[in-house]
N, C-alpha and C positions, 0 to 999 in steps of 0.2 A: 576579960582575962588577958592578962600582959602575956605579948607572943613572944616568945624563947631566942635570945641573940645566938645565936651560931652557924657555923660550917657546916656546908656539906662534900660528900666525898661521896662521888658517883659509879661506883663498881663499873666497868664492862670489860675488857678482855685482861684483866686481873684478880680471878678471884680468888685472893689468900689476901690474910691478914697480915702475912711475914714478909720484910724483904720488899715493900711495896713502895715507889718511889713518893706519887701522888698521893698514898694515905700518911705517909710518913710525912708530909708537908703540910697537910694538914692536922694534923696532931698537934702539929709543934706550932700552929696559929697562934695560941692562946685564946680559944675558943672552944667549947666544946662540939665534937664532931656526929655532924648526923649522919650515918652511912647509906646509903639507898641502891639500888638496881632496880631499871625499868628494863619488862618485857615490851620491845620497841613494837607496838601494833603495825609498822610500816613495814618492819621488818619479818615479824612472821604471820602478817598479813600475807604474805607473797610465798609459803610453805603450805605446797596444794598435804604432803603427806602428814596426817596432824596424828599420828604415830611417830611422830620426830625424835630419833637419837639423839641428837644434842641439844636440842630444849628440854628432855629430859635429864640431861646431862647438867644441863647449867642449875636445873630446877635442883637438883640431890646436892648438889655444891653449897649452894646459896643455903640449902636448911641447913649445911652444916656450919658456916660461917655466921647463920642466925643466934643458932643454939649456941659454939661459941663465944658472943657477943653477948649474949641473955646470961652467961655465966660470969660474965664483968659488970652484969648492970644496966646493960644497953642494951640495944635490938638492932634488928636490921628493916628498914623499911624499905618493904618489894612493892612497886606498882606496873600496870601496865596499862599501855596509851601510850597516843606519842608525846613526845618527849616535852616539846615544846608546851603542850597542856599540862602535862605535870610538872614541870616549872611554875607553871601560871600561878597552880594550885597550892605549892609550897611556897610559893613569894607571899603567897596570904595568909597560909599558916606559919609560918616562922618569919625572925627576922632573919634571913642572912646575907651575912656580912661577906662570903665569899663560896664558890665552888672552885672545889680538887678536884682532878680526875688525872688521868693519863692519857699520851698520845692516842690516836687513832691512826693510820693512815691510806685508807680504806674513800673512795671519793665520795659515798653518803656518808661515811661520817666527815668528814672536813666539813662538810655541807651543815648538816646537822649541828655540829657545835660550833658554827659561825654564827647559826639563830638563836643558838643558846644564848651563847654572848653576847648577841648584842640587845637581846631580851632584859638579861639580866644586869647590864650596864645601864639600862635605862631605870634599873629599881635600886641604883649605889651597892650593887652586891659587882664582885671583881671576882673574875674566872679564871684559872691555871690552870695549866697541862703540863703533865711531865713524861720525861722520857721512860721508859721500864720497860717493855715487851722484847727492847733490843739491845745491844750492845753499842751497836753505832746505827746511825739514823739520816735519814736526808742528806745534808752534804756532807757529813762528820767523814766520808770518806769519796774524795774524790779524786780524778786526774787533777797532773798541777796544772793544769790548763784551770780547774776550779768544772770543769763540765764532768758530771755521771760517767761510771763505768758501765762497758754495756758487756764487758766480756768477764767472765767469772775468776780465772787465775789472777789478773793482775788485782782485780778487788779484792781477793784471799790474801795476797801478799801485803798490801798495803794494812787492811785488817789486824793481819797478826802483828805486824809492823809497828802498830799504835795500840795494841791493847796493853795494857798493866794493869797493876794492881787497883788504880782510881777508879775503872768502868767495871771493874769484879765486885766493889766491895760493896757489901749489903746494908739494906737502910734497916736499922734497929728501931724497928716500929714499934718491938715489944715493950721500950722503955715508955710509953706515950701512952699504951693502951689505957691509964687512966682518964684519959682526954676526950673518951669516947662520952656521948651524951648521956646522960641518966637520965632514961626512961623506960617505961614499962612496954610491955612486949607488943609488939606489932601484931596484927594478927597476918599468916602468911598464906596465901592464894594456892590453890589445889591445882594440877596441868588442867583441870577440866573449865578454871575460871578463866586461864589464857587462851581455851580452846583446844587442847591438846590429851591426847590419853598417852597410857604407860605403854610401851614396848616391851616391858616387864625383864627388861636387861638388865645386870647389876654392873657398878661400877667402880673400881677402885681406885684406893687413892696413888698419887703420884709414890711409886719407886725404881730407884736408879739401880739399878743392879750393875755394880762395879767390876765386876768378875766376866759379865756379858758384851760390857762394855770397853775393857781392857780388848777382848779378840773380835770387837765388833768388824775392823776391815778382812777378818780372814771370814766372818761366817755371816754379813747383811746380804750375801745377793740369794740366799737360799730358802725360799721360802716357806719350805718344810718344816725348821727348824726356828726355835726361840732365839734367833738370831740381833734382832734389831730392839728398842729401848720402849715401843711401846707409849712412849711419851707424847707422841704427835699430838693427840688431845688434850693433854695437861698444857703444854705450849701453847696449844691455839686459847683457849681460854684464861690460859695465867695462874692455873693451880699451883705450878712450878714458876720459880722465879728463872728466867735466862744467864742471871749473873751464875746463878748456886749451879747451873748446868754446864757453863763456860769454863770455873773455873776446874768441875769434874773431868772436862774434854780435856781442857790442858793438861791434865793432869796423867789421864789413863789411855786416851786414844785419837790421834791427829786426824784420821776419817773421820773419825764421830765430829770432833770439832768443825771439819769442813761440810759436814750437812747444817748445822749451826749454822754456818757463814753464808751457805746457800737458802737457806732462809728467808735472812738477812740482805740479801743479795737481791732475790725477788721482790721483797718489802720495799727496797731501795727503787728499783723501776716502779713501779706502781706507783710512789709518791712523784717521778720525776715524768713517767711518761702513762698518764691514767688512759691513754687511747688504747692502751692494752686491752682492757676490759671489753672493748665493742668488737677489736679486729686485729689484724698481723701487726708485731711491734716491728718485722720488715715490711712495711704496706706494699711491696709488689706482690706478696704473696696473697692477696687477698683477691689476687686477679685469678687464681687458680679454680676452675669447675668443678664442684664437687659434684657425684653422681646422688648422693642424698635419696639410698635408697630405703624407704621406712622399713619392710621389711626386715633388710639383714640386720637394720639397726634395733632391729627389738629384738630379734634374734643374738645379736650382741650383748644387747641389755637381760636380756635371760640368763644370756651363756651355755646356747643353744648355735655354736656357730662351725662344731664339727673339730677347733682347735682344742685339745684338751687342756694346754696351758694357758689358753684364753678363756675357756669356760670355767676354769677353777676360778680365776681370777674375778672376775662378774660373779658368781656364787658366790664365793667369798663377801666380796661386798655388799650383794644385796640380803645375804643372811646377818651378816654383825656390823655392817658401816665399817671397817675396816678393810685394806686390800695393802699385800707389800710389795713394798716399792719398786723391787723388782721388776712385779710382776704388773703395778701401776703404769711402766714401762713399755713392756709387750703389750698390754690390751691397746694403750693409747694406740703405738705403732698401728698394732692391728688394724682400728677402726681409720684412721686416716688414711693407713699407703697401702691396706689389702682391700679393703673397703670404698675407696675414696668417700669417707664421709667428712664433712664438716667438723675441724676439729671442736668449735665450739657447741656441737650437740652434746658430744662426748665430755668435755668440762661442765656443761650445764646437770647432767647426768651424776655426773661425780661428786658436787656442789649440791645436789638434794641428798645423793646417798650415805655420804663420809661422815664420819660422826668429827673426823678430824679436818674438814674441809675448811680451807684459808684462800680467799679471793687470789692473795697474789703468788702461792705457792701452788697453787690450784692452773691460775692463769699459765704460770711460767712450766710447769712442768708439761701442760698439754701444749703449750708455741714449742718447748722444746722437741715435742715428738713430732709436730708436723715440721718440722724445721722452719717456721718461723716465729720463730721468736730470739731474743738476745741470745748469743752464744750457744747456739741449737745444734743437734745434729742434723750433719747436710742433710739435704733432701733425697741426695743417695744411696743414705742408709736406709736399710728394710731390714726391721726384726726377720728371722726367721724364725717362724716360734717352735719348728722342732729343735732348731739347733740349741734355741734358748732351751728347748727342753733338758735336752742333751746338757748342757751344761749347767745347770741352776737347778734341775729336778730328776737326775742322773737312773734313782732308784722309782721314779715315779710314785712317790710319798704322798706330796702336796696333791697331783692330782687325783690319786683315789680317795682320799680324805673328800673332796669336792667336787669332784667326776667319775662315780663310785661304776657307772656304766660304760664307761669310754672303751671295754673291749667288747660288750654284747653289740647284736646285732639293733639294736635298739637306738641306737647314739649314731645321730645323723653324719653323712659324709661331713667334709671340706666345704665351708659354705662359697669357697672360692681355691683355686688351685693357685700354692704359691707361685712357682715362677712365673704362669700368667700375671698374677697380680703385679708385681713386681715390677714385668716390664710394662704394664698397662699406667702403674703410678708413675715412673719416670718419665711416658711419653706426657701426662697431664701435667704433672711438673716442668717438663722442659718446657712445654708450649707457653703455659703460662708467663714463665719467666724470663723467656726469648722476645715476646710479645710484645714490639713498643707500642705503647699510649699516641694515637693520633692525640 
């Protein structure tokens, strides 16, 4: 049987049809396009909890983009393995003449699709990436020296500086959908064949609530309230295009836009300084002694720690994968400068739990609470989590929703008394950073 000439177009942190930069190039081949998503065995190989929010997340997307697909005539083929084997498998089964996909920039994958590539250039099949999950990317914005920004305002001003209308405007993929391959329906894998069960959560599709988003800077720090866009999940996987969300900021709310740009901002380090991932992106800070007591730290991860505005927080998250930002804020604090815990337990932490969990957004928000990371807060600063009460949760809403016992005798003291804390984090702080390196 004569094996079938076409493209493929590799789904991963894009998944819509619409507005898609890398399927949108591939359409316009003149070839017909095979569409695919692999469950990366390497990757939730290393996801102890197989209860997982967001591979159930990704899995409810993909049937929908299946079905979809099956209503133009084509299918979506799901496999899972690594990556490099199912390449192997499809260079057998079809001809192809080339692979789409979109940027990554995440250090396993740069890794990953350099084997792709050079896999598939040994079988006359040619591989592209495009840009789509961002607006600007690697050095599309840099000092004029041409080196990274490592501090957040001047890379916001240069951003807005060069955005127009050319990096907003959408790829009209929907003109191409006839380009997709004509074939009959794949059959699609249950979570139980990737190895995973249902958490029995439901999930909605991406909406913008413009009305929410217009007063988004007078009502994000409250976490009571239906305040913030809810979107962080549709951005990490791509259900949402970033252009169609940019051009909504600029339109209705300059915060909303600048957490866009902080994103964006985090993405940018990551691509330029990937030692993030292991350790302090200021490495003297990594001389600091953390007390790494297991204890409080599961007591933390419970949300058993005596703070009420930290234990909502941890509940929170560990009942829905979600936590706000807020309040993301305070635990971090929490566990690093009342705690002295290792801030990279507490990101490790967050990264199994978040259904919205993003390596670099993840990395840079936890360096920013222990103060080292790019443009952090000094090491100085110490949440105080009543004061943050006091201001962010005035009525004590959010915490009886999530801390329903915090005034019975039942709900443990203070697992540590602030002011001690405090000056106990600054003396370990300052030692550390006084400290020359024989």
């Amino acid at each position: 049987m004569k094996k079938v000439d076409c493209v493929v177009f590799w789904f991963r942190r894009d998944l819509r049809l619409n507005d898609n930069a890398g399927l949108y190039h591939a359409l316009k081949s003149g070839l017909p396009v095979l569409p695919i998503f692999i469950f990366d065995s390497e990757i939730l190989g290393k996801l102890e909890n197989k209860k997982d929010k967001r591979v159930e997340f990704i899995h409810s997307v993909l049937l929908n983009i299946k079905n979809e697909l099956e209503a133009m005539g084509s299918s979506l083929l799901v496999c899972h393995g690594k990556p490099l084997e199912i390449y192997k498998q499809l260079l057998d089964e079809y001809t192809i003449k080339a692979i789409y996909t979109n940027h990554d920039y995440e250090p396993y994958a740069i890794k990953r699709d350099k084997e792709i590539q050079e896999l598939v250039e040994k079988n006359n099949c040619t591989f592209h990436t495009f840009k789509d999950q961002v607006i600007f990317e690697k050095t599309e914005i840099t000092k004029e020296d041409g080196l990274p920004y490592t501090v957040f305002t001047p890379y916001m001003r240069k951003w807005k500086a060069k955005l127009n209308e050319f990096y907003l405007t959408a790829y009209p993929t929907q003109k191409y959908f006839s380009n997709f391959l004509k074939t009959k329906a794949f059959s699609f894998p249950n979570l139980s064949v990737i190895g995973f069960s249902s958490t029995g959560l439901k999930f909605s599709s991406p909406q913008l609530d413009e009305k929410l988003i217009s007063k988004y800077d007078q009502l994000r720090n409250f976490p009571a309230i239906e305040g913030t866009s809810r979107l962080s999940v549709h951005l990490r996987f791509g259900t949402v295009s970033i252009r169609a969300l940019a051009v909504k900021a600029k339109k209705l709310n300059d915060q909303w836009l600048n957490e866009l740009i902080w994103r964006e901002f985090y993405m940018m380090i990551l691509f330029h300084f990937p030692y993030v991932v292991e350790g302090a992106f200021k490495k003297q800070y990594n001389r600091i002694q953390w007390r790494n007591n297991e204890q409080e730290f599961d007591a933390w991860c419970k949300g058993e720690t005596g703070y009420p505005i930290v234990d909502a927080g941890m509940r929170e998250l560990n009942t829905t994968g979600f936590m706000h930002n807020r309040v993301r804020m305070i635990v971090a604090s929490f566990l690093v400068k009342h705690l002295l815990i290792d801030w990279r337990w507490g990101e490790a932490y967050f990264a199994e739990k978040l259904i919205d969990f993003d390596l670099s957004a993840n990395n840079g928000g936890w360096q920013w609470a222990a103060s080292s990371g790019c443009d952090a807060a000094p090491y100085f600063r110490v949440f105080n989590p009543y004061e943050q009460t006091k201001r962010f949760d005035e009525k004590l809403q959010y915490i009886r929703k999530w801390v329903p016992e915090f005034e019975e005798l039942t709900y443990p003291p203070p697992i540590v008394e602030h002011k001690f804390a405090r000056e106990r984090v600054l003396q370990f702080y300052k030692k550390a950073l006084t400290t020359t390196e024989l």
